[in-house]
C-alpha positions as CSV (number, residue, x, y, z in Angstrom):
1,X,-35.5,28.1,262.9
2,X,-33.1,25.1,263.5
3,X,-36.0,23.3,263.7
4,X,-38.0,24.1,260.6
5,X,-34.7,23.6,258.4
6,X,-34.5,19.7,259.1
7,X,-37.9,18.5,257.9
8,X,-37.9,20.8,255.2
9,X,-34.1,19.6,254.0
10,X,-36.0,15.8,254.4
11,X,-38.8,16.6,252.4
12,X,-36.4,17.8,249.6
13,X,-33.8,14.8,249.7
14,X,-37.1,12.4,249.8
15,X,-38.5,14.5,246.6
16,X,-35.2,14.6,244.7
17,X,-34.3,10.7,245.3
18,X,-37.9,10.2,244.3
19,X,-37.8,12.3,241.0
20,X,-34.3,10.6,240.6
21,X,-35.5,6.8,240.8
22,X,-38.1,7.6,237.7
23,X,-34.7,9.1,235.8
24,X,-33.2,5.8,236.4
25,X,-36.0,3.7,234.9
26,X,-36.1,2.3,231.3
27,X,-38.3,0.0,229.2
28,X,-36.9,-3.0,227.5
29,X,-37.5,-1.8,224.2
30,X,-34.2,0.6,225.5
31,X,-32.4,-2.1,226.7
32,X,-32.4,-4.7,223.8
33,X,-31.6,-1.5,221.5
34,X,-28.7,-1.2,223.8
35,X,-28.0,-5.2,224.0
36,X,-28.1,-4.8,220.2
37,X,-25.5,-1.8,220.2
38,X,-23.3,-4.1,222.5
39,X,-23.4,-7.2,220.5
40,X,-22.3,-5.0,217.1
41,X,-19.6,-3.3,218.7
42,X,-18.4,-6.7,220.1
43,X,-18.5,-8.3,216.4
44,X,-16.7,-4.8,214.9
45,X,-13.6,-5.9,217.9
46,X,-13.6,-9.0,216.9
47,X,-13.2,-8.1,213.3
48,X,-10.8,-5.3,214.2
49,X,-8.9,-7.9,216.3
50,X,-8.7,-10.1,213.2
51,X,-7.3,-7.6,211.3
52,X,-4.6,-6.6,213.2
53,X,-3.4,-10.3,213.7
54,X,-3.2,-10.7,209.6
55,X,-1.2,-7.3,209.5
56,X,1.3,-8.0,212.5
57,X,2.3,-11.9,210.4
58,X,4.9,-10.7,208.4
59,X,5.6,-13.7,206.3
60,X,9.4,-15.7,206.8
61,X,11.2,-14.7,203.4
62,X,10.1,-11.5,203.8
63,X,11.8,-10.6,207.2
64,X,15.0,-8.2,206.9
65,X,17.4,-7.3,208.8
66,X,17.7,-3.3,207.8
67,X,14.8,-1.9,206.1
68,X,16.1,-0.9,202.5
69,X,15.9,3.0,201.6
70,X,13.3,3.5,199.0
71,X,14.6,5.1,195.5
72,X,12.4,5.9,193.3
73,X,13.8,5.7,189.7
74,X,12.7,8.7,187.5
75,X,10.0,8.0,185.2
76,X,10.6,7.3,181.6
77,X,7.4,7.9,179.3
78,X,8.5,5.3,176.7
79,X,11.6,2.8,177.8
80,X,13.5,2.0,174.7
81,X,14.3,-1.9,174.4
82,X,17.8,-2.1,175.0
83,X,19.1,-5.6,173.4
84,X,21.9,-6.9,175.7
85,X,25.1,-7.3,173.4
86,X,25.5,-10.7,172.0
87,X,28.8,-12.4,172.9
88,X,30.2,-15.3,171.1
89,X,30.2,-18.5,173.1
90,X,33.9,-18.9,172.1
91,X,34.7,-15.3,173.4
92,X,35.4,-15.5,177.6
93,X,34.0,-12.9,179.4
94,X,36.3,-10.6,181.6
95,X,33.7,-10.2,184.3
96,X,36.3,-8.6,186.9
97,X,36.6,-5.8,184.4
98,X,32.8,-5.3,183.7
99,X,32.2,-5.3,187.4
100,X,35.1,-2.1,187.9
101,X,34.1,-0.1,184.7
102,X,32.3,2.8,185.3
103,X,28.7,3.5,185.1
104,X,25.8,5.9,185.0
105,X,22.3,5.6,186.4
106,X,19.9,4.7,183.6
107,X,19.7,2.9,180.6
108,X,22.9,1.3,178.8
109,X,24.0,-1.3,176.7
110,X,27.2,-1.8,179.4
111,X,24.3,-2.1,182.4
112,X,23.0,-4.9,180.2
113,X,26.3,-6.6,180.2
114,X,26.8,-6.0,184.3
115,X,23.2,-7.4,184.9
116,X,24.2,-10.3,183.1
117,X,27.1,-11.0,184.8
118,X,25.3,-10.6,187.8
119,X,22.9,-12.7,186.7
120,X,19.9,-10.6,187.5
121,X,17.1,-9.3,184.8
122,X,19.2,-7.8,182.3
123,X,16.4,-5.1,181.1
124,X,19.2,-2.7,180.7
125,X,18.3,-0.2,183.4
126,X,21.0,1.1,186.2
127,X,18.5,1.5,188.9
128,X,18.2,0.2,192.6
129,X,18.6,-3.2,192.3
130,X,21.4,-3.4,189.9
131,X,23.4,-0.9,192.4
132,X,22.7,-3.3,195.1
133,X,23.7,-6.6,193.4
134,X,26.2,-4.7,191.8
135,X,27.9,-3.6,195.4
136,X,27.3,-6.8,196.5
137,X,29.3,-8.5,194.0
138,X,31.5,-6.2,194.6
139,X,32.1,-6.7,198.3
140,X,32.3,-10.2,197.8
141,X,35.4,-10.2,195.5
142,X,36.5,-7.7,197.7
143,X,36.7,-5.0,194.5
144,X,36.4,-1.2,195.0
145,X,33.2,0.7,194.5
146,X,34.8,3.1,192.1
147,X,32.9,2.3,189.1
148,X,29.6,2.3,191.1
149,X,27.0,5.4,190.8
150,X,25.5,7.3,193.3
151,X,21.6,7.1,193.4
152,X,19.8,10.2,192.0
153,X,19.7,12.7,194.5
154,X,15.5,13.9,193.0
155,X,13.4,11.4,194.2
156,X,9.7,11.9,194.9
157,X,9.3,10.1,198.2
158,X,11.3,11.1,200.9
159,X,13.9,8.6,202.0
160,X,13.6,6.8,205.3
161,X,16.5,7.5,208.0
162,X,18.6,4.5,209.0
163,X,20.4,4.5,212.4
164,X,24.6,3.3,212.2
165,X,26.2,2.8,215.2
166,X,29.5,2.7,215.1
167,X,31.9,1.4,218.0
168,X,34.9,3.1,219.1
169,X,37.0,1.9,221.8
170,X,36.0,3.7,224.7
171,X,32.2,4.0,223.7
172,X,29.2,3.3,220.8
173,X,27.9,6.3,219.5
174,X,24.4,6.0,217.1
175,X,24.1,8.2,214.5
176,X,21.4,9.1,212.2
177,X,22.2,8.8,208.5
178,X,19.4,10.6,206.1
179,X,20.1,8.0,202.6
């Protein structure tokens, strides 16, 4: 029986790698379609690879430190035009006590005045950017922040988290700060 089993097994490996080399066989109609495939997948990589390279410059001015949080202001249907109060050139400004009064997010005739002295757009509007040169200022006459508002706590974007660490003498602890 031993003997029966080994020419049959060789007649079925010689059949199967027989049946298997006509599997393997193609025409070169299928290989330039395929050579064709190749070359536009190449090309889209390329592309692809040129993309990324634009996207990953990030031009010189606008590199930062700290990414900002993102406040969005609420939305006014119709801004009224806010005319900045007109001071007499004779008249000094007391800009220590514009940059202590107190303020309120939005639109006022006394954010008009502050954005002046900071010498930003003066549209009028307490917003982000006033807060930010406003604190600034601040800081840099080393004033308190009494007079400064907090941002609206409604915003339709969720704010980004910033990580503070903070260095005490024996170690550093990180902690994560939800603006």
């Amino acid at each position: 029986m031993k003997r029966l089993l080994a020419p049959l097994a060789m007649i079925l490996v010689l059949s199967t790698v027989g049946a298997g080399c006509s599997l393997l066989s193609s025409d070169d109609g299928e290989i330039e379609v395929l050579r064709a495939e190749l070359a536009s997948l190449r090309e889209e990589v390329v592309g692809l690879s040129a993309d990324i390279v634009a996207l990953s410059v990030v031009p010189a001015a606008a590199t930062t430190t700290a990414p900002a949080p993102e406040v969005t202001e609420p939305v006014v249907e119709e801004e009224p035009e806010v005319t900045p109060p007109e001071s007499p050139v004779d008249e000094p400004v007391d800009e220590e006590a514009i940059l202590t009064a107190t303020y309120g997010w939005g639109p006022s005739d006394e954010a008009a005045a502050l954005q002046q002295v900071l010498g930003i757009g003066a549209d009028g509007w307490y917003g982000g950017g006033t807060r930010a040169a406003h604190v600034a200022e601040l800081d840099a006459r080393g004033l308190g922040h009494d007079g400064v508002p907090t941002a609206p706590t409604t915003t339709t974007v969720a704010p980004e988290e910033s990580t503070t660490t903070t260095a005490a003498p024996v170690e550093s602890t990180t902690t994560t700060v939800a603006e």
